[in-house]
ZASERO-933650 format. One record per residue: x, y, z of N, C-alpha, C in turn; residue in one letter. Coordinates in steps of 0.05 Angstrom, whole numbers, padded with zeros to 5 digits, always signed. Last residue first. Layout:
N
XYZXYZXYZA...
This chain:
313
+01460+03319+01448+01439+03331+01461+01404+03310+01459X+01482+03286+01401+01485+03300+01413+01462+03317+01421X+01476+03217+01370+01480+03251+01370+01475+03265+01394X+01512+03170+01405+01480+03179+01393+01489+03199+01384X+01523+03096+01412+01535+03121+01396+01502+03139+01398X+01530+03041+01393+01524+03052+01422+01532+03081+01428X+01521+03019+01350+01545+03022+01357+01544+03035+01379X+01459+03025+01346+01471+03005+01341+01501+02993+01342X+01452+03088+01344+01441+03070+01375+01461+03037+01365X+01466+03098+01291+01488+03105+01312+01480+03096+01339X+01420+03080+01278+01458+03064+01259+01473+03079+01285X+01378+03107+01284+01381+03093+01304+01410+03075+01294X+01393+03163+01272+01395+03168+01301+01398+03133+01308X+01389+03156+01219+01423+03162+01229+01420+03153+01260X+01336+03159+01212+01362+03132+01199+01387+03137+01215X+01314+03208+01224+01308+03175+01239+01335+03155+01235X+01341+03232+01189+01349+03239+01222+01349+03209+01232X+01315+03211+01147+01337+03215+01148+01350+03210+01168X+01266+03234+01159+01263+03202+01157+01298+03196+01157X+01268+03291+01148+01268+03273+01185+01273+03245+01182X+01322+03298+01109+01302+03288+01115+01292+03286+01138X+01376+03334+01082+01369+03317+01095+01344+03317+01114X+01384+03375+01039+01381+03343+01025+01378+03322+01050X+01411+03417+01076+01409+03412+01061+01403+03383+01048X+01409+03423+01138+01413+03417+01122+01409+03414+01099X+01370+03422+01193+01374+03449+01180+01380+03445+01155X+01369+03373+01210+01348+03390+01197+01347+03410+01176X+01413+03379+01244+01411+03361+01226+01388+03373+01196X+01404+03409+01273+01424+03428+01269+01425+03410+01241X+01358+03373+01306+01351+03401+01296+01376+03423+01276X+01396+03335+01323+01377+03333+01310+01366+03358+01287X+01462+03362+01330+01435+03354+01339+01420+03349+01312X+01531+03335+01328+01512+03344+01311+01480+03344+01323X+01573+03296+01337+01578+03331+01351+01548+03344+01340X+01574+03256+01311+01572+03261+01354+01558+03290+01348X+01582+03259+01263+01561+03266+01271+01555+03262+01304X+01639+03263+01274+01618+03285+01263+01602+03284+01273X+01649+03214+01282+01660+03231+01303+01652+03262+01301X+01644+03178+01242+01622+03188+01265+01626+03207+01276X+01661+03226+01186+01666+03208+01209+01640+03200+01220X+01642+03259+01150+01655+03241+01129+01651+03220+01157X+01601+03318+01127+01595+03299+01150+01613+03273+01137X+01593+03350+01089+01620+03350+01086+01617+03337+01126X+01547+03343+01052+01546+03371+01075+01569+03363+01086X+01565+03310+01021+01563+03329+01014+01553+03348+01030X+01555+03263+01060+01580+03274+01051+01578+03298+01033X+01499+03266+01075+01516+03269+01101+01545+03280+01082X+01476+03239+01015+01469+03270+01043+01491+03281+01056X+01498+03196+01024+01507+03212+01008+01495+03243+01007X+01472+03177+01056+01495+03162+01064+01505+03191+01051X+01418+03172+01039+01414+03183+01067+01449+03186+01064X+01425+03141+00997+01407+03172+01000+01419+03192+01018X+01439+03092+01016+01457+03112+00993+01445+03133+00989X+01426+03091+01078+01421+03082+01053+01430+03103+01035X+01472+03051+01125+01455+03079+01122+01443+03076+01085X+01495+03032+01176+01492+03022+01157+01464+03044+01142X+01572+03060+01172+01543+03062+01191+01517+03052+01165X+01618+03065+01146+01616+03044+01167+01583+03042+01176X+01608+03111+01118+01607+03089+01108+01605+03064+01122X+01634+03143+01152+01607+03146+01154+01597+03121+01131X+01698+03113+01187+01693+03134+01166+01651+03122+01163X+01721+03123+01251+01697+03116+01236+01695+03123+01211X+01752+03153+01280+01756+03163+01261+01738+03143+01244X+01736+03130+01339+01733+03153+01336+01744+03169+01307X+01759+03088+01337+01738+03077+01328+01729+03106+01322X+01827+03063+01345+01812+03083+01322+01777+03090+01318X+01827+03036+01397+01842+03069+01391+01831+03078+01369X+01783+03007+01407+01787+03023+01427+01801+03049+01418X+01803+02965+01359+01776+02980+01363+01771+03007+01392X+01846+02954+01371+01843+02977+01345+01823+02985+01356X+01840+02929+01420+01859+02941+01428+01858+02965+01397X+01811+02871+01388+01807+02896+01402+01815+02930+01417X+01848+02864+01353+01826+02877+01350+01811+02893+01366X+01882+02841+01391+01892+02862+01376+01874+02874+01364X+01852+02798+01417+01867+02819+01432+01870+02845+01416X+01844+02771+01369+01825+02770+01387+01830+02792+01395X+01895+02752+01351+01883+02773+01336+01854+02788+01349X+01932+02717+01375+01932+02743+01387+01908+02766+01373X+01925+02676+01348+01921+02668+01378+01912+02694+01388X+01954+02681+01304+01926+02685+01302+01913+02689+01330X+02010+02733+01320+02006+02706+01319+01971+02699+01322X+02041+02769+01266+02022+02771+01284+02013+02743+01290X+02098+02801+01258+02082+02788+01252+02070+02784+01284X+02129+02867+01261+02104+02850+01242+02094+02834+01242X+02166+02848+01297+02142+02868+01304+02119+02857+01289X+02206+02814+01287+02182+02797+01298+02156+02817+01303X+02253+02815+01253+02238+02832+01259+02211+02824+01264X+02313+02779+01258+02279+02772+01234+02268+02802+01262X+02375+02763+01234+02356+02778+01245+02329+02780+01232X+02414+02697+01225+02396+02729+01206+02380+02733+01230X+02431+02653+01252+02451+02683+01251+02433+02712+01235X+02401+02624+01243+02402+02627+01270+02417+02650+01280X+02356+02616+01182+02382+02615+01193+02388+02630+01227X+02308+02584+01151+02318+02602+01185+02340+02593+01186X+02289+02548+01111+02311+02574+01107+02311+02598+01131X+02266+02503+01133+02308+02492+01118+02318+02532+01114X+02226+02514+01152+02235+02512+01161+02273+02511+01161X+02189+02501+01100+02201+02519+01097+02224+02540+01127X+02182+02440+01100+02209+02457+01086+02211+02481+01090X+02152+02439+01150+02180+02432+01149+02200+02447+01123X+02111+02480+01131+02124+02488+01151+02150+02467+01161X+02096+02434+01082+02105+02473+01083+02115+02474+01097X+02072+02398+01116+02100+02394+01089+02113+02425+01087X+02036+02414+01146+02060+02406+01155+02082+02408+01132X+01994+02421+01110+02008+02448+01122+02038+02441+01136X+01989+02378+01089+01999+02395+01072+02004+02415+01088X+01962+02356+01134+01990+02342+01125+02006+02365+01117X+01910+02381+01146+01937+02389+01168+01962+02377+01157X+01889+02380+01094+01902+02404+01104+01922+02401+01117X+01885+02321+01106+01902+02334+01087+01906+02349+01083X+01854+02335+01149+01872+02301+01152+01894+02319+01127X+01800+02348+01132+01826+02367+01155+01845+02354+01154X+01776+02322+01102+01798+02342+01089+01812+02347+01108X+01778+02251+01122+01773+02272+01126+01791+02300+01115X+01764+02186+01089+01787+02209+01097+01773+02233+01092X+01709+02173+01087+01737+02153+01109+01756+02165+01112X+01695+02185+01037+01686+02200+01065+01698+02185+01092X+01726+02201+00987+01724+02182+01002+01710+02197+01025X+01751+02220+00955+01737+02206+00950+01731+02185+00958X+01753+02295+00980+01762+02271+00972+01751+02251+00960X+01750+02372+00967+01731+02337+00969+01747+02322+00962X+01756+02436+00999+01772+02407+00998+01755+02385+00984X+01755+02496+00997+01744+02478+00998+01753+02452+00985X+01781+02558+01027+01793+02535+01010+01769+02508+01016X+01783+02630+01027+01762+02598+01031+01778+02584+01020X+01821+02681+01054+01816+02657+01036+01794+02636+01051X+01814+02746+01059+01798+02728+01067+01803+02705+01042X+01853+02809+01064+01848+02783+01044+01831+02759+01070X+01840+02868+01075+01856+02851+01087+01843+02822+01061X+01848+02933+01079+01840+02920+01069+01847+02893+01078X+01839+02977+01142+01856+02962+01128+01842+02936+01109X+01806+03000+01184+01794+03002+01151+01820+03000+01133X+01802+02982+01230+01834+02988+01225+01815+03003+01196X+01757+02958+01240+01758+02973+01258+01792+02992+01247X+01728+02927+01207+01706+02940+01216+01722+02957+01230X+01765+02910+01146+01776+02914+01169+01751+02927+01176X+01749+02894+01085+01756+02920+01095+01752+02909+01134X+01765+02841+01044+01747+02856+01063+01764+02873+01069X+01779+02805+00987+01786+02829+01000+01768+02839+01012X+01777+02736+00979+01759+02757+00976+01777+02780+00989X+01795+02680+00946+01805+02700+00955+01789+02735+00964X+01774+02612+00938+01769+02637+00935+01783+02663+00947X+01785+02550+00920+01791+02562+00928+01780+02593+00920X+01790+02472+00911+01777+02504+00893+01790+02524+00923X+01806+02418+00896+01808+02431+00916+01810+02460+00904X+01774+02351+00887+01786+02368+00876+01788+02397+00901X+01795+02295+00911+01774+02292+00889+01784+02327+00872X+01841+02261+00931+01828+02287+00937+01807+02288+00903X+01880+02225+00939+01854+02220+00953+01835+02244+00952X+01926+02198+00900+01916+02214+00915+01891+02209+00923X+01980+02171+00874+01965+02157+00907+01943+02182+00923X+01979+02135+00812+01976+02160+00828+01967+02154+00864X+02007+02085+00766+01981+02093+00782+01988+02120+00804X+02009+02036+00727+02014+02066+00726+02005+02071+00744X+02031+01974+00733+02003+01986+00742+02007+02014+00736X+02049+01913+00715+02054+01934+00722+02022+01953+00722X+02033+01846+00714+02026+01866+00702+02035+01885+00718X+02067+01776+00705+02059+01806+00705+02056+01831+00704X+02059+01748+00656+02035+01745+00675+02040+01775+00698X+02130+01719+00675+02106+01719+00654+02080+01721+00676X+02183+01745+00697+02164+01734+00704+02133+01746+00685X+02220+01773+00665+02227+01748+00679+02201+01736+00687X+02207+01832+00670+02218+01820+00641+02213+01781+00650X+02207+01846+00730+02183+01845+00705+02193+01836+00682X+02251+01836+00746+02229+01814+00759+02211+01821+00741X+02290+01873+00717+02290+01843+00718+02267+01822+00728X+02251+01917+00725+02266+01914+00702+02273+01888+00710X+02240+01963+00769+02239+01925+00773+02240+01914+00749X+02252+02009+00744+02264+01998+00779+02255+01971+00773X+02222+02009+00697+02261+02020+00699+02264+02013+00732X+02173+01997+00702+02196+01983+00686+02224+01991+00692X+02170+02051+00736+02162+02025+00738+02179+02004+00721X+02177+02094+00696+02193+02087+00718+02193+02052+00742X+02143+02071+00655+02168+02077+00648+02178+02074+00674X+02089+02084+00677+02095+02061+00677+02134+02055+00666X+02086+02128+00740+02100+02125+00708+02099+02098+00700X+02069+02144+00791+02081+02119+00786+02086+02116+00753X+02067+02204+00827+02058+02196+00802+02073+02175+00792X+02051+02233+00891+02053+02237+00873+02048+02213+00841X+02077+02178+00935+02053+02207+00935+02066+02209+00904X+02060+02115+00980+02088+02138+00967+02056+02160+00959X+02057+02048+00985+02047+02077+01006+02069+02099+00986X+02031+02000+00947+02049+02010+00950+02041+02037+00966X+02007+01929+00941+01997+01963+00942+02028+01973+00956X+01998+01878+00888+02012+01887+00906+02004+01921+00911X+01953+01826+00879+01968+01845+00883+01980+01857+00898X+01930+01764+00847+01959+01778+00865+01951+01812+00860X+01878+01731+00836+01892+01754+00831+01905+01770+00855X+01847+01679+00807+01859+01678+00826+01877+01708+00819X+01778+01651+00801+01793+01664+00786+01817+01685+00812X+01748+01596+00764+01768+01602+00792+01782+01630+00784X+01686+01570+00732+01713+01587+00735+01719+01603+00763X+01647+01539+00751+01676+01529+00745+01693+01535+00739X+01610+01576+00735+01618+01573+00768+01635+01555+00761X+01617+01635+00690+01604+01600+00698+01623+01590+00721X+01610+01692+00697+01591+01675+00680+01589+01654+00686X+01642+01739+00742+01644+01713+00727+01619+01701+00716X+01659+01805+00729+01634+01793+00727+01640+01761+00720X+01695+01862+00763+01694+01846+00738+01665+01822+00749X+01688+01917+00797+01719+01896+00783+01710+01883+00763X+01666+01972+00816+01662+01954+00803+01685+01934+00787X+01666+02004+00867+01679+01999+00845+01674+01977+00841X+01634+02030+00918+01626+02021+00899+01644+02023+00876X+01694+02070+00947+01669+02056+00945+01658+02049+00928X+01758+02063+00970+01743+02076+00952+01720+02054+00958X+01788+02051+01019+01775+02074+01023+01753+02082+00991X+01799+01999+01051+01788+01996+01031+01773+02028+01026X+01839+01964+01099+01825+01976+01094+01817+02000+01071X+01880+01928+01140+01877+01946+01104+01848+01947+01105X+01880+01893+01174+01892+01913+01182+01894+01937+01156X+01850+01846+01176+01849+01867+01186+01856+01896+01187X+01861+01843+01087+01872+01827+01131+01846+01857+01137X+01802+01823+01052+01831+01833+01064+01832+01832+01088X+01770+01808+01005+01765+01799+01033+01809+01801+01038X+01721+01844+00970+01755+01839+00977+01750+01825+00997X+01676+01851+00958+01682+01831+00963+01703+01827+00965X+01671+01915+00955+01671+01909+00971+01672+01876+00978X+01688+01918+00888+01711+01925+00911+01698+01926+00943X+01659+01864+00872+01664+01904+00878+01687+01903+00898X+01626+01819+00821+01640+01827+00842+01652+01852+00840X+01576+01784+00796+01588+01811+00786+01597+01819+00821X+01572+01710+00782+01567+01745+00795+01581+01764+00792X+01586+01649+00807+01583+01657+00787+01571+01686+00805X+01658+01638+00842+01629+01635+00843+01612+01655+00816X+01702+01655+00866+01698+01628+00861+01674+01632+00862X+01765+01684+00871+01748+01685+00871+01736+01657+00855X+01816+01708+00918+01808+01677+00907+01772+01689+00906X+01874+01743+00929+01844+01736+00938+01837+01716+00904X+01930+01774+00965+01930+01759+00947+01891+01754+00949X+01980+01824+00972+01952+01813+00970+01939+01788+00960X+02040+01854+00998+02025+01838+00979+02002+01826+00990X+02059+01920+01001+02047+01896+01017+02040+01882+00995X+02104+01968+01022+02101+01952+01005+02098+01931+01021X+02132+02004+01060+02103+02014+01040+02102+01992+01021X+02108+01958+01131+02126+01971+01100+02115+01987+01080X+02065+01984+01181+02080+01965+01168+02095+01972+01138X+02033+02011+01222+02064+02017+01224+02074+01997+01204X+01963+01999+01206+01988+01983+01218+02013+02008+01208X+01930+02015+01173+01919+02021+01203+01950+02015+01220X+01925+02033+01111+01931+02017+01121+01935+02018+01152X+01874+02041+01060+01888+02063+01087+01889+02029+01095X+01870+02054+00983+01873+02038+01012+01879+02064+01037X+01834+02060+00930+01860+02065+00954+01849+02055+00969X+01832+02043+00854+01825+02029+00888+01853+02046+00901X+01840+02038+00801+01817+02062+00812+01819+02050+00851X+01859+01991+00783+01879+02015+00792+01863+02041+00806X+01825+01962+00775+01833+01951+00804+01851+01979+00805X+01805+01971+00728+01789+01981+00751+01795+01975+00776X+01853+01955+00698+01840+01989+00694+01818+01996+00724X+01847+01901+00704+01871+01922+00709+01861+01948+00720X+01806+01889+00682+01804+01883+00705+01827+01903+00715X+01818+01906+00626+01792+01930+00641+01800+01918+00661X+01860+01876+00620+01863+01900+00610+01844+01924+00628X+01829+01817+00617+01848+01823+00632+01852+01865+00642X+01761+01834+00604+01790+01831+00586+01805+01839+00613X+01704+01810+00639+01722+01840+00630+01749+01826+00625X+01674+01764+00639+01668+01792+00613+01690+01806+00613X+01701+01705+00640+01698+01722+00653+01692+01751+00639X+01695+01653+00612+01671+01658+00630+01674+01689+00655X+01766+01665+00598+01741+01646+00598+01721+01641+00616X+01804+01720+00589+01799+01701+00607+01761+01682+00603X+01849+01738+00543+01815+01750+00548+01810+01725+00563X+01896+01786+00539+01878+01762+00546+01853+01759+00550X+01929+01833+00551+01904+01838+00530+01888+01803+00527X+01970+01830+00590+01943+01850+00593+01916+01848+00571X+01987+01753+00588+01989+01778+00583+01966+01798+00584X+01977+01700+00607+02004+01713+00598+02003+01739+00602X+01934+01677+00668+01933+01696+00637+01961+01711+00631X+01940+01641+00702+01944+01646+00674+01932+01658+00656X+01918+01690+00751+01931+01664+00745+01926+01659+00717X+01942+01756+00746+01921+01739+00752+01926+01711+00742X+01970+01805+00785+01985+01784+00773+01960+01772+00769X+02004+01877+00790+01980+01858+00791+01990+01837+00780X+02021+01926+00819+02029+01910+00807+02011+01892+00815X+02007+01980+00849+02025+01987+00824+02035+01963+00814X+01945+02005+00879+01956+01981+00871+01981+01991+00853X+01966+02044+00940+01952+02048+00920+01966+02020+00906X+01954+02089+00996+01966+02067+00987+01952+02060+00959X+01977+02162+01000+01966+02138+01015+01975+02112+00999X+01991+02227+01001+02015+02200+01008+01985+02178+01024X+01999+02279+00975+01977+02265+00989+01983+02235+00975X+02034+02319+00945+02038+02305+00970+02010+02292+00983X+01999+02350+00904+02028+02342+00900+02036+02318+00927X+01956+02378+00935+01956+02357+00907+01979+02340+00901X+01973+02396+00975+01957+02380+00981+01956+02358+00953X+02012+02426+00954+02019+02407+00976+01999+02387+00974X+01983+02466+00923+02002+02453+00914+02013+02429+00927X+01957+02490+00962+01944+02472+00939+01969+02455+00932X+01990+02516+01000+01972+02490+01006+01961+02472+00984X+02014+02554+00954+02036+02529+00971+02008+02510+00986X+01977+02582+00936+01984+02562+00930+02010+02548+00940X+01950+02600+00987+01936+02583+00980+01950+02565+00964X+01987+02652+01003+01985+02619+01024+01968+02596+01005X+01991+02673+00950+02009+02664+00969+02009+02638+00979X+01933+02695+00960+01943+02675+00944+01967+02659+00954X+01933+02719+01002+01915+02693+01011+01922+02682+00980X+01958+02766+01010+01984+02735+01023+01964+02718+01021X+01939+02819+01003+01951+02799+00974+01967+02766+00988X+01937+02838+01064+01933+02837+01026+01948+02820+01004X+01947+02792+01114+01960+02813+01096+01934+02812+01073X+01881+02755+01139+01906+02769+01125+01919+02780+01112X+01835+02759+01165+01852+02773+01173+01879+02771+01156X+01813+02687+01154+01808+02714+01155+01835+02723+01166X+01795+02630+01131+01813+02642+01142+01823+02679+01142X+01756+02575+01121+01762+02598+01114+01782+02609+01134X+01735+02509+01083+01758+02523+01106+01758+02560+01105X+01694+02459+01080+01700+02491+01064+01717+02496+01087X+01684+02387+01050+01692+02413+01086+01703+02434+01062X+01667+02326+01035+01674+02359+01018+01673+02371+01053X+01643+02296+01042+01674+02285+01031+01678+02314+01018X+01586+02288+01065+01601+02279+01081+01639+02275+01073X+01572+02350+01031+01580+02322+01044+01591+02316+01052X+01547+02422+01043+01570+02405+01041+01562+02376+01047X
């Protein structure tokens, strides 16, 4: 893994609840990952997005296009709406690390490339504005809320733009068997990458887990009865395993023991299925058997030293 990817796993649950849980996280995490992002730009005269500015290569249009690839993290308690403003002045190909912003914003995408001036007598002066919200800025919805200040003021530019930070988020569901209940149980992985190594996945797990457990908080009612036997709190699974492993271990099925499909399939057709069989069994009573081996004996005597288990006598 990099420094912008973390794998998460999570064991022990119900059958079938690691889809379940996964997509309400996915879905949170994609749908709700709330940072700051540009949704209005202004550069000094140039009327309009398709201008083509003098001694500068990139068309109004691409400068747009590559200032909308930029998030922010803002460090301050302040509004979700900030204005920017920066002054460029010199001949070179400038990044999104020559911003020169307050203290208090900070610059989570890397190496983006903005635009290139040609001759040092060009000034080139650009407003923006970043907005904190989640999900998806429409340029339609955009025009439809500032509809008078965008029709009215020549020069500027609206922004379409998204506020996420997650590069992409995969996931796997495996079914294990329990070493001690031989209850099937679901094992989810969820692996996170942002685009950014300044934000950490746990940061957007732990959001997205929050968003879940508030809404799904709106359907406890205080008058329904909930049957608390069944659930299990993770805190407790330590305990509760153990507490299986003490009462069932004595129905073992012989598949638990790590034995080789020779040796494994010996034992069941002389109708040996538990450990709790082969307790009861000597060496020599082993022998006797049908299809089973000394090399055999050997195998069983030491899978059952490895659970602290022997045969008998």
């Amino acid at each position: 893994m990099d420094d912008r990817t973390s794998k998460f796993e999570v064991q022990y649950l119900p059958r079938g609840f690691g889809n379940t849980l996964w997509n309400s996280l996915r879905r949170s995490i994609l749908g709700y990952d709330i940072w700051w992002s540009i949704t209005w730009l202004k550069i000094k005269w140039a009327p309009h997005e398709y201008h083509i500015i003098d001694w500068v290569k990139e068309s109004v249009l691409n400068i747009m296009l590559n200032f909308k690839k930029l998030r922010f993290k803002i460090n301050e308690n302040v509004e979700k709406v900030q204005w920017i403003s920066q002054r460029f002045k010199w001949i070179g190909t400038y990044e999104v690390k020559d911003l020169k912003l307050p203290s208090w914003v900070e610059v989570l995408s890397d190496e983006v490339y903005l635009f290139e001036i040609t001759d040092s007598s060009t000034e080139l002066v650009i407003d923006f504005r970043l907005e904190k919200w989640y999900g998806y800025y429409s340029m339609e919805f955009l025009r439809k809320r500032e509809n008078e200040e965008w029709a009215t003021d020549i020069g500027l530019f609206l922004i379409d733009n998204d506020f996420k930070l997650v590069d992409y988020v995969k996931y796997d569901v495996e079914e294990v068997i329990d070493d001690f209940t031989w209850w099937t149980k679901d094992k989810l992985i969820l692996e996170i990458k942002t685009i950014s190594p300044k934000i950490l996945p746990q940061e957007l797990l732990t959001f997205a887990w929050e968003v879940v457990s508030s809404y799904a908080r709106l359907f406890v009612f205080d008058e329904a009865y909930l049957d608390r036997s069944v659930l299990v709190d993770y805190s407790e699974l330590d305990e509760s395993k153990e507490r299986v492993t003490q009462m069932e271990v004595k129905t073992m099925p012989i598949d638990a023991l790590p034995l080789s499909e020779r040796t494994r399939n010996a034992l069941i057709k002389n109708n040996i299925l538990y450990v709790e069989d082969l307790e009861k069994k000597r060496k020599t009573e082993l022998l006797t058997m049908k299809w089973v081996w000394r090399k055999a004996v050997d195998e069983i005597t030491q899978a059952l030293k490895n659970i602290n288990k022997s045969l008998l006598g």
